[in-house]
C-alpha positions in Angstrom: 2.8 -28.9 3.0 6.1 -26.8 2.6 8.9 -26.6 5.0 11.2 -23.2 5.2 14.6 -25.1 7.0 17.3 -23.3 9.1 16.8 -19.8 7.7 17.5 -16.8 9.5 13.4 -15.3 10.3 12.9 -11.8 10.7 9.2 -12.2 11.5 8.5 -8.8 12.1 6.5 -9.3 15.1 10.1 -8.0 17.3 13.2 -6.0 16.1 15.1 -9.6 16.2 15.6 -12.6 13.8 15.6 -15.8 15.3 17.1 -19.5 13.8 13.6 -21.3 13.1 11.8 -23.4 11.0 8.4 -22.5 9.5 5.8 -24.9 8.4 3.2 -24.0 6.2 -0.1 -25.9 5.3 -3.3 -24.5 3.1 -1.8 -21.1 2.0 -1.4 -20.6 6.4 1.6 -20.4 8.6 0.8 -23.3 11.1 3.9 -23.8 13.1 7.4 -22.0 14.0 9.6 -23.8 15.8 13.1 -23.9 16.5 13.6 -27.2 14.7 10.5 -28.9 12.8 11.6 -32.8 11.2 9.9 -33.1 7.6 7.7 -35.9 6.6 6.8 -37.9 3.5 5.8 -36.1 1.0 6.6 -32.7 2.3 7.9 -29.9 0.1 11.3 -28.3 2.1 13.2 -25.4 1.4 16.7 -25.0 2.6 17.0 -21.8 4.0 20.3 -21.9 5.1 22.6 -19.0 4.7 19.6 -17.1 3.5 17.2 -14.4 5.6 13.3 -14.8 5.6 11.0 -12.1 6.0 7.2 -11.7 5.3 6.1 -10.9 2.0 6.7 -7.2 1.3 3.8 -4.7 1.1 3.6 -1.5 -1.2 0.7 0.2 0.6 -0.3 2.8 -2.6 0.0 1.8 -6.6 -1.4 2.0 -9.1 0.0 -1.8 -10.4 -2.0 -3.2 -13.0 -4.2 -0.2 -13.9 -1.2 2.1 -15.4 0.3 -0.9 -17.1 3.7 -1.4 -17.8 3.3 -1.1 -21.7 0.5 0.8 -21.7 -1.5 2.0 -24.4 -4.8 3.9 -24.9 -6.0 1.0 -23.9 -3.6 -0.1 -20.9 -4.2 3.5 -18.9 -7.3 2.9 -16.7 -5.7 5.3 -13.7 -8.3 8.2 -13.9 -11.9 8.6 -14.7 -11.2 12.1 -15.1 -15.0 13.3 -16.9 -16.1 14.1 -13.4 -15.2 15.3 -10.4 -16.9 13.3 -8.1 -16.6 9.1 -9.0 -16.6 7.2 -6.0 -18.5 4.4 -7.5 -15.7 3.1 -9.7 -14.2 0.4 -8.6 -10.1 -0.9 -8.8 -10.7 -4.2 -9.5 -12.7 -3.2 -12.7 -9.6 -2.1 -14.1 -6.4 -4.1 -12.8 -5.0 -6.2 -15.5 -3.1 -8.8 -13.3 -0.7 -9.8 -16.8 0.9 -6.5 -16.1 4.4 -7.1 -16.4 4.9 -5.3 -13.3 3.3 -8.1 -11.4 6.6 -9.9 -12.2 8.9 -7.5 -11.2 7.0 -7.3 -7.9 7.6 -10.8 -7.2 11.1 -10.8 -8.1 11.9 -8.1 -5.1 9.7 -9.8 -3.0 6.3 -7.8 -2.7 2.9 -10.2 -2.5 0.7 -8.0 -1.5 -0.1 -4.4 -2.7 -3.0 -1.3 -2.5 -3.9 -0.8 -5.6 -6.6 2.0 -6.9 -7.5 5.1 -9.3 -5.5 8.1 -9.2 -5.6 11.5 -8.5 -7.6 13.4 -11.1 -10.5 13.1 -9.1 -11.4 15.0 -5.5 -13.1 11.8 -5.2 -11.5 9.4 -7.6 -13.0 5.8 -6.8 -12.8 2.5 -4.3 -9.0 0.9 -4.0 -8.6 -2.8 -3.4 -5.7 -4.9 -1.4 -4.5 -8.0 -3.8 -1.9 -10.2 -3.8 0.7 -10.0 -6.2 0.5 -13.9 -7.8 -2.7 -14.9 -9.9 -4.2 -14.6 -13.1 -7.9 -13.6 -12.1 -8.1 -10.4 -10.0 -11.1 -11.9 -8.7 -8.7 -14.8 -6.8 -5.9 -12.2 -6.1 -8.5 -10.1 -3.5 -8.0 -9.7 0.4 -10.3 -6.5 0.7 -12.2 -4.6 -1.8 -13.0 -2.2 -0.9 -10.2 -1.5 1.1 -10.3 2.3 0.6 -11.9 5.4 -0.8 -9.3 7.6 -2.6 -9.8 11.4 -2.0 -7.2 13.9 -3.8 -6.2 17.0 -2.8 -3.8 19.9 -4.2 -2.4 20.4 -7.5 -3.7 17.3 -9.5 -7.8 17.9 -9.5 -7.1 21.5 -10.2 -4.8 21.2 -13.4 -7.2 18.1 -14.1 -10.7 20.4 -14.4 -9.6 24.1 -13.5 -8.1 24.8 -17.4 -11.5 23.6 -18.7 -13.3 26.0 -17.1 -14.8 23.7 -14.6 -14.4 23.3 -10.9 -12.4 22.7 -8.7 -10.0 25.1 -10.1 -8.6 25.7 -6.6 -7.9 24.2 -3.4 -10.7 25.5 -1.8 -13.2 24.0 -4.6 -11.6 20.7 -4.1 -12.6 20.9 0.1 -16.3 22.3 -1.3 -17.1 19.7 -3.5 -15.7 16.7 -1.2 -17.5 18.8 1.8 -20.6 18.7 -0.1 -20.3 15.1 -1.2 -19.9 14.3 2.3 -22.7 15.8 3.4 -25.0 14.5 1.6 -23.5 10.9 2.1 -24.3 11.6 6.0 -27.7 12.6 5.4 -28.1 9.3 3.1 -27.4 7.1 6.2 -29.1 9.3 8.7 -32.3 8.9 6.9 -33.5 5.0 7.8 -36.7 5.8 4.8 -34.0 6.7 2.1 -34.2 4.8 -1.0 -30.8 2.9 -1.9 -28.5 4.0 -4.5 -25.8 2.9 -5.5 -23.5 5.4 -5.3 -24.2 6.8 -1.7 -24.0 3.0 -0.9 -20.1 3.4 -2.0 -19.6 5.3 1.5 -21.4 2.6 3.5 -18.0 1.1 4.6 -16.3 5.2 5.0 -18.9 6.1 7.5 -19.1 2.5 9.6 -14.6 3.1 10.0 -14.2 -0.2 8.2 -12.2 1.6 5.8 -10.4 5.1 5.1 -10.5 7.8 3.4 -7.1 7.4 1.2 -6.1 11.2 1.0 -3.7 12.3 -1.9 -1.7 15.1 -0.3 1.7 16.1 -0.8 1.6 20.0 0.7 1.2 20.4 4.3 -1.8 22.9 3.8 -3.3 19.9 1.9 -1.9 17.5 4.6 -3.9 19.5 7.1 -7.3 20.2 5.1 -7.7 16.2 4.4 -7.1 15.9 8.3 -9.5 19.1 8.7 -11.9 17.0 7.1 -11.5 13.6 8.2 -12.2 15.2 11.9 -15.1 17.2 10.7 -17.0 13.8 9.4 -15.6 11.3 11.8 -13.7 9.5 9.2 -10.4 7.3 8.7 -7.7 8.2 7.3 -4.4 7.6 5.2 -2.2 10.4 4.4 -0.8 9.4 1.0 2.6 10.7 -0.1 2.8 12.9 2.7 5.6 14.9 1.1 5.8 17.9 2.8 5.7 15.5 6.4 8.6 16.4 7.7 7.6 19.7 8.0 4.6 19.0 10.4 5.7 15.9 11.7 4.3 16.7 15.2 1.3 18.2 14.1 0.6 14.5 12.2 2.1 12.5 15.1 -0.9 14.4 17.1 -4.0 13.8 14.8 -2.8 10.0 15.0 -3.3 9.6 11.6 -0.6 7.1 9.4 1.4 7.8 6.1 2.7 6.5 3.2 5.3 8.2 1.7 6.9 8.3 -1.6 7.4 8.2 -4.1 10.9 9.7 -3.3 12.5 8.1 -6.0 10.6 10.4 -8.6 11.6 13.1 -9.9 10.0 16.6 -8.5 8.1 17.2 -11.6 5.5 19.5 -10.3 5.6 22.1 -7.9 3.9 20.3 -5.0 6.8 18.0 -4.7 9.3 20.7 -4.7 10.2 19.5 -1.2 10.4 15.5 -1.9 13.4 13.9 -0.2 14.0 10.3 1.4 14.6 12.2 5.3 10.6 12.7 5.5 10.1 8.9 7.1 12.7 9.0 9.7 11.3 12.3 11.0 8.0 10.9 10.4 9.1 7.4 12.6 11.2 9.5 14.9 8.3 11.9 16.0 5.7 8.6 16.7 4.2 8.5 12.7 3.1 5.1 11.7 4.3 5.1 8.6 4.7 2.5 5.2 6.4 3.5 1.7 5.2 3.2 -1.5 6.7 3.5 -4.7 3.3 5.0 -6.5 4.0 2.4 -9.6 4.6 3.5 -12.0 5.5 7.0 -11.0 8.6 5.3 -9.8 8.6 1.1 -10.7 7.7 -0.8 -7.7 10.3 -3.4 -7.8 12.1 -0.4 -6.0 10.3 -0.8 -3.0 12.9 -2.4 -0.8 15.6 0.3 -2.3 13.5 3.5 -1.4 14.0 1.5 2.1 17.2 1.6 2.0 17.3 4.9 0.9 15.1 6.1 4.1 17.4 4.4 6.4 20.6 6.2 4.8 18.5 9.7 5.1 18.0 8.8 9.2 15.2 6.0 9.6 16.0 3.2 11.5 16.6 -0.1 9.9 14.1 -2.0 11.6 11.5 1.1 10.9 11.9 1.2 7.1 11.6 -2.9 7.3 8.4 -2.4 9.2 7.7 0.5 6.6 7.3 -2.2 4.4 5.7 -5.0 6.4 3.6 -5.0 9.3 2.8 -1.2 9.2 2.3 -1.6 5.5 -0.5 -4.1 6.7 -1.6 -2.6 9.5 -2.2 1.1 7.5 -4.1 -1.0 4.8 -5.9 -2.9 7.6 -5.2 -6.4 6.3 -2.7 -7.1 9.4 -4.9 -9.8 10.8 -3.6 -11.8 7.5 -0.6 -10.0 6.4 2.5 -8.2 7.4 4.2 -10.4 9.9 5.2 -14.4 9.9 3.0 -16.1 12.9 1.0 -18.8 12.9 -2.7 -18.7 11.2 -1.4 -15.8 8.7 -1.2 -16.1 5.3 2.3 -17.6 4.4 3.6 -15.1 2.1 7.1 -14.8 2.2 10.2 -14.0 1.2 13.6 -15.8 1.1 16.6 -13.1 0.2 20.0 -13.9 -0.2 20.8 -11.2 2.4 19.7 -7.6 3.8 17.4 -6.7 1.7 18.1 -3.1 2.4 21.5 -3.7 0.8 21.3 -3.2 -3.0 23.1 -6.1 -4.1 21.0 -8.5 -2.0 18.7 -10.7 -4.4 15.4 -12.8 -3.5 15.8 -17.0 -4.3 12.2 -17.3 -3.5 9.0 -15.5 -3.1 5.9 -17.0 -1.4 2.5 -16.1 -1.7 -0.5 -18.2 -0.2 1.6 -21.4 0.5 3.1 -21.4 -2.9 6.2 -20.8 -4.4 5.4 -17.6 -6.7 8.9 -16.6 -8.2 12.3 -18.5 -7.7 15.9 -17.3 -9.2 17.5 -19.5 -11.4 19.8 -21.1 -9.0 16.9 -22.4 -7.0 15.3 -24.0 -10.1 
C-alpha cells in the first residue's frame, strides 16, 4: 500500500485543490480523505509543500514508433505503400525503450495515444498505454482505441508526386468515402464472410471508438466532420490548427480536439496559421479540447509547457490543466480509469514541486499503476 501525506490535491474532478491524503492499494486509488493514519508496513509519501495532480495525458503521439534515436530501423510512423491500411496496428510497432518514455515520466505524463501517422487517408489502429513498462503488451488500456484518418496536405505529397492517388483533397474524401462504404455493407450483410481487414471497423461502426482525423485546415476540419456525419461515426479532430477560425462551427457539431503541436515550427503550408490562442477560443466557445505535443514533431516532455503557453495566449488555467487531464481522458475514452484522482481509478499520479504550468516547476515523483515510476534525485 502507498500513502500520498498532506499534499496539496488538484484532483481534477472541480476547479479546486483540497489538503488531503490519498491512499492507494493494487495499482487503485481506494481512499481520499482529509487525514488518513499509516500502518505497518505501509509505503508514505510526504507531500507536503508539494501539489498532486493526476497523471498527465498527451492525447496524440507518435511515442515509441518515431523513436528518439531513430534509425531506418527506429521509424515505424507510416506504412506509406498504400493508401488505405487500416489493419496495422500501433502496438506492432511501439518500442517502449524509447528514450522518450523517460522524458515523459520526468514531466509527469503516464498515459498517452499513441498510433501511425499521417501518410495514409487511412493510416492504421492507435492504442492508449501507459507511459512505465517494458512489454507494450503490459503498458495497454485500450487497443484499439482509435482509427486514424488523414486529411489535407500529408496523403497528397505522400502519393500524388508518384503518380498515384489521392493527389488532391478530394481523392483523399473518395477513397476514405469508398472505404467506408464498403465497410457498411460488410456489417449490413449478416451471410458475409469475415475478413480481417473489414473486421478493423467493427469497433468504428459499434461508436466504441473514433475515427482520429488528421486535419489542420478548416476545409479539412469540415470534410472529416462532413464525413463522420455522413456514416454515423466518432470523431477526434486532431491538430485542429486552423480551430480558431471555426470555433463555433466545431462547438456545434459537438465534436472534441486536440491541438498542437504549437510548439513546432510552421514547416508546411497547412500550418501557416499555427499559434498557442486556438485552445482558448476553442475552450471559450464550448470545445472539449486536450493538447498534444505530436512527439516527436515537438518532444513530449513539453506537454505541460505548451499548457502554459495556451493559458498565456487566453485559456484558462484550470482549462489547459483539464486539457491535459480529464479531457485528455475523456477525448481518448479511457476516463472511467484515467484523468482524474477518485477512488477505484488507476492511481497514476503526479507530485510537482509547484504549478506545473510555471516553467521552473519540477516533478519529485511520478506514479503510474500504484508504483513509483520516476523520482528526482532529492527524493531518492
Amino acid at each position: 500500500m502507498l500513502l500520498i501525506q498532506n499534499g496539496l490535491v488538484f484532483t481534477m474532478e472541480n476547479d479546486e485543490g483540497r489538503y488531503v491524503d490519498l491512499l492507494i492499494e493494487k495499482e487503485k486509488i481506494v481512499q481520499i480523505a482529509e487525514k488518513i493514519m499509516p500502518t505497518e508496513g505501509m509505503q508514505v509519501i510526504d507531500a507536503s509543500g508539494l501539489r498532486v495532480y493526476p497523471g498527465f495525458i498527451d492525447a496524440h503521439s507518435h511515442i515509441g514508433i518515431s523513436e528518439e534515436k531513430k534509425t531506418s530501423q527506429g521509424d515505424e510512423c507510416n506504412e506509406g505503400t498504400n493508401p488505405i491500411t487500416p489493419a496495422v496496428r500501433a502496438i506492432d510497432a511501439i518500442n517502449p525503450m524509447d528514450s522518450a518514455f523517460h522524458n515523459a515520466l520526468a514531466v509527469g505524463i503516464t498515459g498517452v495515444m499513441v498510433g501511425p501517422g499521417s501518410s495514409n487517408p487511412i493510416g492504421g489502429q492507435f492504442a492508449f498505454i501507459k507511459t512505465s513498462g517494458r512489454r507494450i503488451d503490459d503498458m495497454i488500456v485500450m487497443a484499439p482505441a482509435a482509427i486514424k484518418f488523414a486529411f489535407g496536405e500529408n496523403p497528397m505529397t505522400n502519393y500524388g508526386p508518384n503518380g498515384n492517388i489521392p493527389s488532391t483533397r478530394m481523392g483523399i474524401a473518395s477513397l476514405i468515402r469508398e472505404e467506408l462504404t464498403l465497410a457498411k455493407q460488410y456489417f449490413n450483410n449478416n451471410d458475409a464472410e469475415k475478413t480481417f481487414t473489414m473486421e478493423c471497423y467493427r469497433e468504428l461502426f459499434e461508436r466504441k471508438i473514433p475515427i482520429k482525423a488528421h486535419v489542420h485546415r478548416a476545409d479539412d476540419i469540415f470534410t472529416a466532420i462532413r464525413i463522420a456525419n455522413e456514416f454515423g461515426l466518432k470523431l477526434t479532430l486532431d491538430h485542429c490548427t486552423e480551430g480558431h477560425l471555426i470555433a463555433d462551427e466545431i462547438a456545434e457539431s459537438n465534436y472534441p480536439a486536440i491541438v498542437g503541436p504549437s510548439l513546432a515550427s510552421r514547416s508546411k503550408d497547412e500550418v501557416s496559421l499555427s499559434d498557442f490562442k486556438t485552445p482558448g477560443i476553442l475552450e471559450k466557445a464550448g470545445v472539449l479540447v486536450a493538447l498534444t505535443t505530436d512527439h516527436p514533431v515537438s518532444r513530449i516532455q513539453y506537454l505541460p509547457l505548451c499548457a502554459a503557453l495556451a493559458v498565456k495566449e487566453g485559456m484558462s488555467e484550470f482549462g489547459a490543466l483539464r486539457a491535459i487531464t480529464i479531457n485528455a481522458a475523456r477525448i481518448c475514452g479511457v476516463d472511467k480509469r484515467l484523468g482524474s484522482l477518485k477512488e477505484g481509478k488507476d492511481a497514476d499520479i503526479v507530485i510537482y514541486d509547484g504549478d506545473p504550468l510555471q516553467i521552473a516547476s519540477t516533478v519529485k515523483y511520478t506514479i503510474v499503476n500504484g508504483q513509483v515510476a520516476w523520482r528526482s534525485r532529492e527524493t531518492k
